[in-house]
C-alpha positions as CSV (number, residue, x, y, z in Angstrom):
1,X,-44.0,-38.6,59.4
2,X,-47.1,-37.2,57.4
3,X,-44.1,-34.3,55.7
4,X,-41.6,-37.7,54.7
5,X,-43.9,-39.9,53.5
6,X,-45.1,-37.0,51.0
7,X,-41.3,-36.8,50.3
8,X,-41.4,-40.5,49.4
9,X,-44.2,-40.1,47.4
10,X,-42.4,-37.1,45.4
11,X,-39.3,-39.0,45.1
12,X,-41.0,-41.6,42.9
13,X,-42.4,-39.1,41.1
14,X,-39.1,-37.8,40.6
15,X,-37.4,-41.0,39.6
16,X,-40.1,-42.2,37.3
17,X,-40.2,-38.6,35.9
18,X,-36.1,-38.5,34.9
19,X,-36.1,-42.0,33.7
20,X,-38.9,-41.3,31.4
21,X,-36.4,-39.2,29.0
22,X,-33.5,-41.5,29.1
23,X,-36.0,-44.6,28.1
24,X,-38.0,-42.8,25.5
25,X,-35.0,-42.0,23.8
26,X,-33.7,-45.9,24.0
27,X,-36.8,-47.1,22.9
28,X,-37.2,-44.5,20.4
29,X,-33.7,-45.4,19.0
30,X,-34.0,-48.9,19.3
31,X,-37.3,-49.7,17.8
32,X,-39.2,-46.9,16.5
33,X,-40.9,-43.5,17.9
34,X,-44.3,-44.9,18.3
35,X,-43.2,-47.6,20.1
36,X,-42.3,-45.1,23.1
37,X,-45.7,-43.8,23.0
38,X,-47.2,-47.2,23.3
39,X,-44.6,-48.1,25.9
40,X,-45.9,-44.6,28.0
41,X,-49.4,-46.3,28.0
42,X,-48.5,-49.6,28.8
43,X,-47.0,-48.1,31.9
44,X,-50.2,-46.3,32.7
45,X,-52.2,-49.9,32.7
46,X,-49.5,-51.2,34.7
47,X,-50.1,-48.5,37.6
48,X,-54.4,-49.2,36.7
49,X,-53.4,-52.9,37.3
50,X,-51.3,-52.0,40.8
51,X,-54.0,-49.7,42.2
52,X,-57.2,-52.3,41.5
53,X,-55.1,-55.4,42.5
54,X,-52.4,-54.5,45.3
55,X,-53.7,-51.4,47.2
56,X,-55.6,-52.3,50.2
57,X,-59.0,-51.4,50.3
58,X,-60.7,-49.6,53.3
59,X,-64.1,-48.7,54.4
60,X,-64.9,-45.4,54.9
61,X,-64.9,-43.5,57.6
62,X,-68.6,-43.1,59.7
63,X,-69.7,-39.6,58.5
64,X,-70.0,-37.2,61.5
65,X,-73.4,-35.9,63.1
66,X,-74.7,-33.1,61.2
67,X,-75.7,-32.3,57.7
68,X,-73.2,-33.6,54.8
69,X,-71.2,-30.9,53.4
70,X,-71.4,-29.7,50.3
71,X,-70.7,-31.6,47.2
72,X,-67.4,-29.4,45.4
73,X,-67.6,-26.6,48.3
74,X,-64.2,-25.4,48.7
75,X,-64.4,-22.3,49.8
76,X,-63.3,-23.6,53.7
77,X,-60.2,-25.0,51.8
78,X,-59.7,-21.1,50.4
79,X,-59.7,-19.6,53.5
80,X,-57.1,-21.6,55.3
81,X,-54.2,-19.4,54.2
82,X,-51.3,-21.1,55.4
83,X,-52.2,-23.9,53.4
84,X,-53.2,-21.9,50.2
85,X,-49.8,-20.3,50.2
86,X,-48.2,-23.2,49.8
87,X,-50.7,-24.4,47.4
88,X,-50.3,-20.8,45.1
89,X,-46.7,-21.7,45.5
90,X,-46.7,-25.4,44.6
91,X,-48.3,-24.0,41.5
92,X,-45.6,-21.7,40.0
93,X,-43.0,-24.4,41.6
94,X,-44.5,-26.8,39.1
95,X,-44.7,-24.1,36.2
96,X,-41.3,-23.7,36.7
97,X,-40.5,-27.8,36.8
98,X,-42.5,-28.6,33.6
99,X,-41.0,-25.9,31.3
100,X,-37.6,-27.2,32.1
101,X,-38.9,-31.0,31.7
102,X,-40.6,-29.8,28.4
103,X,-37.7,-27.5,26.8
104,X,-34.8,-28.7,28.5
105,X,-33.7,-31.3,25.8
106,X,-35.0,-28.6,23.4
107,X,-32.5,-26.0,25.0
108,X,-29.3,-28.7,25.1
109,X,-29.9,-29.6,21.5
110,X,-30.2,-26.1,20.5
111,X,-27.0,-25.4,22.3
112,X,-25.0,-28.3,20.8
113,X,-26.1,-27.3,17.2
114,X,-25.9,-23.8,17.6
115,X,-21.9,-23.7,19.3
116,X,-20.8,-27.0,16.6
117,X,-20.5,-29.4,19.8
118,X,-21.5,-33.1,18.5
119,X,-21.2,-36.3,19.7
120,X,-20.6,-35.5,23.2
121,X,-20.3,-37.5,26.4
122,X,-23.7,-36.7,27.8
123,X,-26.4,-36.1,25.8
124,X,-29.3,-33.9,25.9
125,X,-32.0,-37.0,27.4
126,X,-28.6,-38.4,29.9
127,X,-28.2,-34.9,31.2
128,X,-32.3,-33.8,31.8
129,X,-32.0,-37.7,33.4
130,X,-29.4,-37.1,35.4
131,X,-30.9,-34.0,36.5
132,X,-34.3,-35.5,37.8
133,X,-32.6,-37.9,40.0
134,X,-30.2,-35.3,41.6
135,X,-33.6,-33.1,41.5
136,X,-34.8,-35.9,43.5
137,X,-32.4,-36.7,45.8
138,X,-32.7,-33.0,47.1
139,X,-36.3,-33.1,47.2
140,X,-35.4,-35.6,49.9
141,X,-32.9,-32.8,51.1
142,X,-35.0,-30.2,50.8
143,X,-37.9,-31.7,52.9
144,X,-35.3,-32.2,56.1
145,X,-34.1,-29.0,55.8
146,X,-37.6,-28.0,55.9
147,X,-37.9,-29.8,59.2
148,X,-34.7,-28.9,60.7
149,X,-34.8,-24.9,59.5
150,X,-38.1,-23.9,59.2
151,X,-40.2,-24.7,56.1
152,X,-41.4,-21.2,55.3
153,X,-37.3,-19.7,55.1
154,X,-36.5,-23.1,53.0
155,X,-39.0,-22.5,50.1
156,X,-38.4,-18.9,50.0
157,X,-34.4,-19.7,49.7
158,X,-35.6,-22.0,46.9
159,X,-37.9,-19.9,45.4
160,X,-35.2,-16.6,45.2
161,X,-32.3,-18.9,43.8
162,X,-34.5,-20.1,41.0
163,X,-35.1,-17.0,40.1
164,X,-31.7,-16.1,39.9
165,X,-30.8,-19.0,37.8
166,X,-33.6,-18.7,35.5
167,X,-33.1,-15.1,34.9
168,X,-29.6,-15.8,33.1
169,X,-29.5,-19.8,32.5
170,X,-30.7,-18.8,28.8
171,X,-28.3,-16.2,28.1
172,X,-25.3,-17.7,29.7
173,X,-25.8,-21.2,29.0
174,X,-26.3,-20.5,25.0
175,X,-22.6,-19.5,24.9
176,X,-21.3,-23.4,25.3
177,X,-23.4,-26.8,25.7
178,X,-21.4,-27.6,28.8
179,X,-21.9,-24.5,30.4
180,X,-26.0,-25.3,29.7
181,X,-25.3,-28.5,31.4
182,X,-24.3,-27.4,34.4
183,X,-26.4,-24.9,34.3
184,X,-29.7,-27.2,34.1
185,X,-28.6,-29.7,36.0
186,X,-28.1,-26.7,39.0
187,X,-31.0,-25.1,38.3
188,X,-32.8,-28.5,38.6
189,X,-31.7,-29.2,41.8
190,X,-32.5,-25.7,43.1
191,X,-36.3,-26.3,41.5
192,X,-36.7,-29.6,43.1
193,X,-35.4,-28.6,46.7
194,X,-39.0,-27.4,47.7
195,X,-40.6,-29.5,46.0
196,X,-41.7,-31.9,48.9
197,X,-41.7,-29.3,51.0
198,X,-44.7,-27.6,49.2
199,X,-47.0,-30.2,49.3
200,X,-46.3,-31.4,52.7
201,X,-47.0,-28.6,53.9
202,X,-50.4,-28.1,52.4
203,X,-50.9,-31.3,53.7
204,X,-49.9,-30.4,57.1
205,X,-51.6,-26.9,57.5
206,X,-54.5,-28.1,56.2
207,X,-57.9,-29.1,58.4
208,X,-57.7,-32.8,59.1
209,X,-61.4,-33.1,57.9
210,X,-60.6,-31.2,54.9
211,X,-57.1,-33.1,54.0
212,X,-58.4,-34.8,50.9
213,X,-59.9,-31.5,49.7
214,X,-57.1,-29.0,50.1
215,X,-54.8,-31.7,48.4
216,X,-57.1,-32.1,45.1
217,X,-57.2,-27.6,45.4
218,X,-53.4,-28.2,45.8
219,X,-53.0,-30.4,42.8
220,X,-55.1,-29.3,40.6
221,X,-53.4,-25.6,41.3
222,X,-50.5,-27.5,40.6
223,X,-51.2,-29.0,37.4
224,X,-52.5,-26.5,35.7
225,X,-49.1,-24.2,36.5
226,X,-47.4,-27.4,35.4
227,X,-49.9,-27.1,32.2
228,X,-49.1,-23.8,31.8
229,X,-45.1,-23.5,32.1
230,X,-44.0,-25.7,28.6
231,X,-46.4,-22.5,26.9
232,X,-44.9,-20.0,28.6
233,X,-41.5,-21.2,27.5
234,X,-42.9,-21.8,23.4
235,X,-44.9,-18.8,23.6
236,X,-42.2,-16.7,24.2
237,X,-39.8,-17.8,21.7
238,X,-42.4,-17.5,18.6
239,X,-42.7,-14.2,19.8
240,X,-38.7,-13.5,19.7
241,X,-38.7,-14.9,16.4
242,X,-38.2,-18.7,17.1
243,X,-34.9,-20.2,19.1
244,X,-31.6,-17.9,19.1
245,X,-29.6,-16.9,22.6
246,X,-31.6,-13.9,23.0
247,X,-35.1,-15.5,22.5
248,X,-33.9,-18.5,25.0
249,X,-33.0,-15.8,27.7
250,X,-35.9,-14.4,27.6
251,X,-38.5,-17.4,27.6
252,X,-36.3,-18.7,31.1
253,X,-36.6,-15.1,32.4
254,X,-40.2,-14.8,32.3
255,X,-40.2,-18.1,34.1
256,X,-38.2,-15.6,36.5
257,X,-41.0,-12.9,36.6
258,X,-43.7,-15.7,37.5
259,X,-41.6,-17.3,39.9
260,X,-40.7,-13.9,41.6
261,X,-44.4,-12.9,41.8
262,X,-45.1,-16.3,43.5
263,X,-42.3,-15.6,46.1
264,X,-43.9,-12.4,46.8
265,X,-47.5,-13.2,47.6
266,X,-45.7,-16.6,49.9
267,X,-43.7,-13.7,52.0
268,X,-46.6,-11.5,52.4
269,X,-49.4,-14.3,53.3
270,X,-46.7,-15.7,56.0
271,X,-47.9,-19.4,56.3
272,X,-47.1,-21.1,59.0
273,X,-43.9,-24.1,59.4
274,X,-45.7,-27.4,60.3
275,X,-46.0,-29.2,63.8
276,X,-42.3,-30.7,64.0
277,X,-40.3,-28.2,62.1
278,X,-37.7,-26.1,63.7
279,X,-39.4,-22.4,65.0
């Protein structure tokens, strides 16, 4: 139960995240670019509002015998190894997610002005959209096969075909925007299909008394790949001279590199599937 609700908590995560590009652009179009910023915060006050008004409050727990732990030690986090593999995954997963949040548009519009296509069906924001919901839905997927097949052999099938995709999506998809389409909206789906899978199980490996602390190790692992990933991608294509086919296949292949370094040290740590999942 613990590895689906972290899948529903992903999921609106996911949803919220893909809409996000389909309603900036509306509001951007419809009103004015600032007005899509101030929109953005407006929805941060409304999730301040929902947290200090709706979510239940609840004492906390009696603190065991014994002296208090530490304030910021983390170090028993650290050493649980199953759970840090996941996390050191999660982190590269998320790398890999927010450079193709951040330059996906960037890549589509690119494509459409480099190859003459204009005015086409599904525009750059519809198609990243489209993506984050499918990217969603097999989050959802992703997490059950998790369960069903073991959740160690489903991240590292996740984590190998992403690094297939990203190792040519730049250089194949520049040849035609519909080909880049397809392209991102596969390689989306392939990104997202661990997605849940990661965090639940950190969550699951970790130390019931240290829960709270291996997830804030976990996310904070996490957001800073996801910090890190939109740079990789920009850094990489001022150094190839600004945006052309070649420069685009190389910023997604060393997306590839990191990803393929990650799936290394998750193989050679070997964590361990969660109470529940198939052996």
């Amino acid at each position: 139960m613990m590895s689906r609700a972290v899948t529903g908590h992903a999921a609106s995560i996911g949803i919220s995240g893909a809409l996000s590009h389909v309603l900036g652009d509306l509001i951007a179009h419809q009103f004015d670019w600032r007005v899509a910023f101030a929109s953005a915060g407006a929805t941060a006050a409304i999730a301040w509002l929902t947290v200090a008004l709706a979510v239940p409050g609840r004492p906390p727990p009696a603190r065991p015998a014994g002296p208090a732990p530490a304030l910021f030690d983390f170090r028993p986090v650290l050493r649980n190894r199953s759970a840090l593999a996941y996390s050191l995954a999660y982190c590269v997963h998320t790398l890999e997610m927010n450079a193709l949040r951040g330059w996906g548009v960037a890549f589509l519009a690119f494509v459409a002005a480099s190859t003459g296509m204009a005015g086409e069906l599904l525009s750059p924001t519809v198609v990243i959209t489209v993506l984050g919901l499918l990217g969603t839905m097999m989050s959802v997927v992703g997490n059950e096969a998790s369960i069903r097949f073991g959740r160690r052999k489903l991240v590292a099938a996740a984590m190998g075909l992403s690094i297939l995709i990203a190792a040519v999506i730049g250089f194949v998809g520049s040849t035609g925007y519909w080909i880049a389409a397809v392209l991102l909206v596969v390689y989306g789906m392939i990104i997202w299909l661990d997605s849940s899978s990661l965090t639940a199980g950190a969550a699951g490996a970790a130390d019931p008394a240290r829960r709270g602390a291996t997830l804030a190790v976990h996310s904070m692992l996490g957001y800073a790949g996801g910090f890190v990933g939109p740079l990789a991608i920009g850094w990489t294509l001022d150094a190839a001279g600004g945006m052309s086919p070649m420069a685009w296949g190389l910023a997604f292949a060393v997306i590839a590199v990191l990803m393929a370094l990650a799936l290394v040290a998750f193989i050679a740590i070997r964590p361990r599937d969660l109470e529940g999942d198939a052996a």
